[in-house]
C-alpha positions in Angstrom: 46.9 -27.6 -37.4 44.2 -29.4 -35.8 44.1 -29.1 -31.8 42.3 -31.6 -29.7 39.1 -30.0 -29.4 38.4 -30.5 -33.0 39.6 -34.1 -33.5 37.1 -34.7 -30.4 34.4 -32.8 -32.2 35.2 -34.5 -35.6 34.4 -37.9 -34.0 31.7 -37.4 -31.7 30.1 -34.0 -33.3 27.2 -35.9 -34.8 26.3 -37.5 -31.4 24.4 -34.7 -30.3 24.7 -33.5 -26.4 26.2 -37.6 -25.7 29.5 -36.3 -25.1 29.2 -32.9 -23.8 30.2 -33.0 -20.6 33.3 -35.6 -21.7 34.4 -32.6 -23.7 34.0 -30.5 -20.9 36.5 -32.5 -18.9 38.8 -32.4 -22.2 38.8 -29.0 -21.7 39.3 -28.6 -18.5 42.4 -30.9 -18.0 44.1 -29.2 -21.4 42.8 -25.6 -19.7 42.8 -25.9 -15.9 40.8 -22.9 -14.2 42.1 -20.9 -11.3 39.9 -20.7 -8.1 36.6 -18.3 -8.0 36.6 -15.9 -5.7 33.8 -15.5 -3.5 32.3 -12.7 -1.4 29.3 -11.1 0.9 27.7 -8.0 0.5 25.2 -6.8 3.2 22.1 -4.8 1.7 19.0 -3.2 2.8 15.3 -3.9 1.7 15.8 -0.2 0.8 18.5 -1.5 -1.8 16.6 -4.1 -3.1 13.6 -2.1 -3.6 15.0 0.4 -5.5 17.6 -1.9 -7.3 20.2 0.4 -6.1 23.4 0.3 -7.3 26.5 -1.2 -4.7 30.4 -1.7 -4.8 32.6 -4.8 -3.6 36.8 -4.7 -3.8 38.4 -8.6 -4.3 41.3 -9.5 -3.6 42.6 -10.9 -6.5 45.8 -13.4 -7.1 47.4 -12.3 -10.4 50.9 -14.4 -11.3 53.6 -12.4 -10.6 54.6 -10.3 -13.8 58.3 -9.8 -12.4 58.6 -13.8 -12.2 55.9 -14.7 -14.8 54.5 -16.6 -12.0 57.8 -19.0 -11.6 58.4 -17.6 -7.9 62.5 -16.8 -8.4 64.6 -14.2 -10.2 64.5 -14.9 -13.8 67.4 -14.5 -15.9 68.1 -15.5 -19.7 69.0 -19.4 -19.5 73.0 -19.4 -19.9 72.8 -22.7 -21.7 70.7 -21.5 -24.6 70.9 -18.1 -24.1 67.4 -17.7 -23.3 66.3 -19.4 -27.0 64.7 -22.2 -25.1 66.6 -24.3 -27.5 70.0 -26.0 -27.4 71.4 -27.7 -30.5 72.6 -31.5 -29.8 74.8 -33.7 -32.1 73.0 -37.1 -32.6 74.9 -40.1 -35.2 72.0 -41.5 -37.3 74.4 -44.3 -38.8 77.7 -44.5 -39.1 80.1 -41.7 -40.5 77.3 -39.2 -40.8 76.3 -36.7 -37.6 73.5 -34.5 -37.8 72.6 -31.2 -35.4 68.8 -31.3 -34.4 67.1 -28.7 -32.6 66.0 -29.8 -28.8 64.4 -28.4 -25.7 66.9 -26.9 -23.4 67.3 -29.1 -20.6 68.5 -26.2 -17.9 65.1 -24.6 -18.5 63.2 -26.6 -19.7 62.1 -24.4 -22.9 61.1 -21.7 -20.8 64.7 -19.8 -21.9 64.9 -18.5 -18.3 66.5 -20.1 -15.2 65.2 -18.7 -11.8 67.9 -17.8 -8.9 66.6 -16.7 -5.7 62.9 -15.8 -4.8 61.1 -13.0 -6.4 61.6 -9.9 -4.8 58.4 -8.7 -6.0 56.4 -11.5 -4.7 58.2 -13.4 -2.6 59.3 -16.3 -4.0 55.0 -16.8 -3.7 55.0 -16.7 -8.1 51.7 -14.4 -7.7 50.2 -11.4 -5.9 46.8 -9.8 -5.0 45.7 -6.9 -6.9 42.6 -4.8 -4.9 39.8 -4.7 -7.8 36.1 -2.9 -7.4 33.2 -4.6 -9.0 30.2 -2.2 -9.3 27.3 -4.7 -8.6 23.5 -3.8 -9.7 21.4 -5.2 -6.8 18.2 -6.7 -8.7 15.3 -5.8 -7.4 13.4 -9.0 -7.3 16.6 -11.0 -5.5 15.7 -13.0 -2.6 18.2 -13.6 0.5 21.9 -14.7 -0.2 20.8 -14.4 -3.9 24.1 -14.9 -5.8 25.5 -12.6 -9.1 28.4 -14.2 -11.4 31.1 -12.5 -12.8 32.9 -14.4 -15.2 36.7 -14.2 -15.5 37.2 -12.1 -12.1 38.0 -14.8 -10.0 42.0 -15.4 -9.3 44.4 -15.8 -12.6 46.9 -18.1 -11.7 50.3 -18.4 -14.9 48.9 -21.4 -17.3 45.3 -21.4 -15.9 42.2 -19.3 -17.0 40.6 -17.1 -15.0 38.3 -18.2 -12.0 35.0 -16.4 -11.4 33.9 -13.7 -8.7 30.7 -14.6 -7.0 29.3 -12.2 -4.9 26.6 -13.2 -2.8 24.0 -10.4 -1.7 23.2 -10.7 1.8 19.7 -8.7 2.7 19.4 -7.7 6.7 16.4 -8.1 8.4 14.6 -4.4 8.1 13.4 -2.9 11.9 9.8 -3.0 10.7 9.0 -5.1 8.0 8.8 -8.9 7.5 9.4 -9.8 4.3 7.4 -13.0 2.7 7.9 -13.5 -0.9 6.9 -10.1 -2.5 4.8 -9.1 0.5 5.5 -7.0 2.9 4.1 -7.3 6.7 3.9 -4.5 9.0 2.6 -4.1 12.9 0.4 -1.0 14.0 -0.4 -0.3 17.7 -3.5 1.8 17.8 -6.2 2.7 20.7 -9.6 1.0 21.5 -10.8 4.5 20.3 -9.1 4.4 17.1 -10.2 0.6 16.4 -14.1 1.4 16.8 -14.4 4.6 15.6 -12.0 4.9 12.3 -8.2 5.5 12.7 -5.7 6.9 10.3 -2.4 5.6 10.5 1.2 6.4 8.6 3.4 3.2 6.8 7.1 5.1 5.7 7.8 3.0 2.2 11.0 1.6 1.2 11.2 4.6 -1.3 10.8 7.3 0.7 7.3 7.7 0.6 4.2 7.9 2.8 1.2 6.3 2.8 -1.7 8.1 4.6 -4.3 4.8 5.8 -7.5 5.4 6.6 -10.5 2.7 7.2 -14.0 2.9 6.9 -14.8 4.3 10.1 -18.3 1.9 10.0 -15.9 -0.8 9.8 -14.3 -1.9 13.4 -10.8 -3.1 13.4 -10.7 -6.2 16.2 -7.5 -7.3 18.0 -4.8 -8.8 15.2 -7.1 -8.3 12.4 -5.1 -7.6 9.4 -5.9 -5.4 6.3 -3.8 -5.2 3.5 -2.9 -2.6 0.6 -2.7 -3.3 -3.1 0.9 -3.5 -4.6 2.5 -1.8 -2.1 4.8 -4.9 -1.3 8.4 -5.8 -2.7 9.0 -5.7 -6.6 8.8 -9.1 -8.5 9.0 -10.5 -11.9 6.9 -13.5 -12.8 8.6 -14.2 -15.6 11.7 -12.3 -17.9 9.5 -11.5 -20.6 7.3 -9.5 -18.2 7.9 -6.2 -17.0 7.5 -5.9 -12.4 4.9 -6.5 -10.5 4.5 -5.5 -7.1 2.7 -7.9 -4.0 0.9 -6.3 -1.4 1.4 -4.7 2.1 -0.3 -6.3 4.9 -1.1 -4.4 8.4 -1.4 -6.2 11.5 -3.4 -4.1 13.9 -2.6 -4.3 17.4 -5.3 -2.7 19.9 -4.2 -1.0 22.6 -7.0 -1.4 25.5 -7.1 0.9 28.7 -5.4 -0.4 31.8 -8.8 0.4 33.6 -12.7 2.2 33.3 -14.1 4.0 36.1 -17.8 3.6 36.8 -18.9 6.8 35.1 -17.5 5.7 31.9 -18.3 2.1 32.4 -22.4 3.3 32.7 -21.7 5.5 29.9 -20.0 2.9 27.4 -23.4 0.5 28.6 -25.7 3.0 27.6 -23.4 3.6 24.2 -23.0 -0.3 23.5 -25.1 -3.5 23.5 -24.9 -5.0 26.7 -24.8 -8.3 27.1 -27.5 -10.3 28.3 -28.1 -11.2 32.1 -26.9 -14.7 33.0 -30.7 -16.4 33.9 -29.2 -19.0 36.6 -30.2 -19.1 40.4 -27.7 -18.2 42.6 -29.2 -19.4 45.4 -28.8 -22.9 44.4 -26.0 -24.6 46.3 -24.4 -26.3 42.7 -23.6 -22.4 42.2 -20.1 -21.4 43.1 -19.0 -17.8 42.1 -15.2 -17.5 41.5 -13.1 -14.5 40.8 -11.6 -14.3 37.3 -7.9 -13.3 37.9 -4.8 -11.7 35.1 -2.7 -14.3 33.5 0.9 -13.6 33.4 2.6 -15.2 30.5 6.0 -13.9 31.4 5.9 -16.1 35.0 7.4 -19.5 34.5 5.5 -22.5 33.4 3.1 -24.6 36.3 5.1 -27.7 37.3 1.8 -29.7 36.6 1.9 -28.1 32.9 4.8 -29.9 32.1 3.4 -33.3 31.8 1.1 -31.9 29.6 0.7 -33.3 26.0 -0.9 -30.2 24.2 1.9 -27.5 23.8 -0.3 -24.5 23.3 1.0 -20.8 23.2 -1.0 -17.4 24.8 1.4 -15.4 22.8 0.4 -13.5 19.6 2.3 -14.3 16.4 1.8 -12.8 13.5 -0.9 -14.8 10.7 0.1 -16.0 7.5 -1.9 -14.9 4.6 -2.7 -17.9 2.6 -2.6 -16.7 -1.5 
């Protein structure tokens, strides 16, 4: 017997993809789909590193197998003795009568005829079932990446199954910033440390540690950033190819002494370059000397700054790194 989906293929199969998504609707309104379900799941950057492996329970609407979803007490149909059929007299012409075979018309050809509400679910025709999902975080997903399971969504009686979506939600880690595949990451070192060579300790996402050292010829100058070679977040250009991994970026931030005595201050001159004496006359009255004095960005803003059309910040954010 030929269904509806292939008298719709037989006349517009040779069409190509014209009428694809007309058949789709065919389908849909002969197979009507019960809702998806959908769902969060917090992870780490630890998780999505290492592609760990997670768990999520849904709660599940199932029709009610004690009702098969009608919502009442089923019992067999008195009328047609739960046959779904009832024989009917009908006269085609005169002096002959002939018994056909109809649906029941208590029932409706379901053979059942419901009294009362389900005491299983209520009268509700359905009920939620508690079902785990194990989920396989992949290790390249970006934020609220979603993962599809088809056919776990709610099964309503007549309908086909909806789909779980579970969406996989990454927190913000304490220390890195995440950008793409690469990872950022602030140090706090000494003036020492930043002319004279440091060694410094980044904890990975995998447990390890990474002992950094730089060239101790090589300053490090206030928010300078350095980076190190695939040590980022795992990514895949493409399916075919297997991960890749971007690169971990350090912002140094130098820590400078609150204040020099003189004895250190003659001793850092005779160390260091010192900078050149200003050649001016200070005798000249166009000379005014002024005392330079600490700027605190945490007081509130000058009243005569705020007809100001430049809106510039003191405050130290961290660079992008243009690829």
């Amino acid at each position: 017997m030929m269904n509806h989906q292939d008298i719709f293929s037989g006349l517009f199969g040779g069409v190509g993809g014209l009428f694809s998504s007309a058949e789709a609707m065919l389908h849909q309104a002969f197979h009507p789909k019960s809702d998806d379900i959908t769902v969060s799941l917090e992870i780490t950057l630890s998780d999505v590193y290492l592609g760990k492996k997670k768990s999520v329970v849904l709660d599940r609407k199932k029709g009610c197998g004690g009702c098969r979803g009608a919502g009442r007490v089923m019992t067999p149909c008195r009328a047609c003795q739960g046959q779904g059929i009832s024989m009917a007299a009908i006269q085609p012409f005169p002096g002959y009568i002939q018994q056909v075979a109809q649906e029941c018309q208590l029932c409706r050809g379901t053979g059942y005829a419901g009294r009362g509400n389900c005491p299983t679910c209520h009268g509700q025709g359905a009920m939620v079932e508690k079902r785990q999902v194990d989920v396989r975080v992949p290790r390249d997903c970006k934020k609220n990446h979603e993962l599809v399971f088809d056919g776990l969504g709610h099964h309503l009686p007549g309908e086909e199954s909806g789909d779980a979506v579970v969406v996989l939600r990454v927190q913000d880690h304490p220390f890195f910033t995440r950008r793409g595949a690469h990872l950022f990451v602030e140090k706090e070192i000494s003036l020492t440390e930043a002319l004279c060579g440091v060694e410094v300790v980044v904890n990975t996402l995998d447990g390890r540690s990474l002992l950094i050292r730089n060239n101790p010829s090589a300053m490090i100058k206030p928010s300078s950033i350095r980076l190190v070679e695939s040590e980022g977040m795992p990514v895949r250009i493409n399916r075919s190819q297997n991960l890749t991994y971007g690169n971990l970026y350090i912002k140094f931030k130098v820590k400078f002494p609150e204040s020099l005595d003189h004895e250190t201050c003659e001793k850092l001159k005779c160390l260091m370059t010192a900078s050149p004496p200003i050649e001016i006359d200070r005798s000249r009255e166009d000379v005014e000397e002024v005392r330079l004095d600490e700027f605190d960005t945490t007081v509130s803003r000058n009243p005569l700054d705020e007809e100001s059309d430049d809106d510039y910040s003191f405050g130290e954010g961290i660079q992008c790194v243009h690829q």
